[in-house]
N, C-alpha and C positions, 0 to 999 in steps of 0.2 A: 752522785746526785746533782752537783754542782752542772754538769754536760748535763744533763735530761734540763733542767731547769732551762739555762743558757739557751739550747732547742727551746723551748716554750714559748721564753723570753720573742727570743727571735719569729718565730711563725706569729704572735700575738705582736709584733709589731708588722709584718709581714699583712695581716689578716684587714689589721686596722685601716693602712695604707688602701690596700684592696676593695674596702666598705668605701673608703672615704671617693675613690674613683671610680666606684661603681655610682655612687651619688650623683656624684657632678658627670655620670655620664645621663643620666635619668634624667636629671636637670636639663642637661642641652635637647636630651632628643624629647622634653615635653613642652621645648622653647620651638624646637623646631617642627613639631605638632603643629601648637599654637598660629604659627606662620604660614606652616600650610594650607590649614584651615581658615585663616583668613583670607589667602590669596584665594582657596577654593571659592569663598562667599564673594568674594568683590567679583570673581569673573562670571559667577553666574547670578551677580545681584542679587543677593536674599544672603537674609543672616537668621539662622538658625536657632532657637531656642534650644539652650540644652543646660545639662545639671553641671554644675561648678567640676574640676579635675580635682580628684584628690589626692592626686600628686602635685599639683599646683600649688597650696601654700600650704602654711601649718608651720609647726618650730622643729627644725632639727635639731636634732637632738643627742 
């Protein structure tokens, strides 16, 4: 029982890891959204009304 556990252990910190850089990768690529739609609006001069990202704030958690 003790090996089954130890496996568990181990993938559930494995898992964690995994979440947590999956996070921060979500994060850069709705930074680098963000950016690109800005450059979009500045070269074609107009800014665009749109609904907030709801990936952009809120608490993680």
């Amino acid at each position: 029982m003790s090996e089954e556990s130890d496996a568990l252990r181990r993938e559930n910190t494995y898992l964690k890891a995994r979440i947590a850089q999956l996070q921060a990768d979500v994060t850069d690529i709705s930074a680098e959204v963000d950016r690109l739609r800005q450059e979009r609006e500045r070269l074609h001069g107009r800014r665009e009304a749109r609904a907030p990202n709801p990936l952009g704030g809120g608490n993680a958690g």
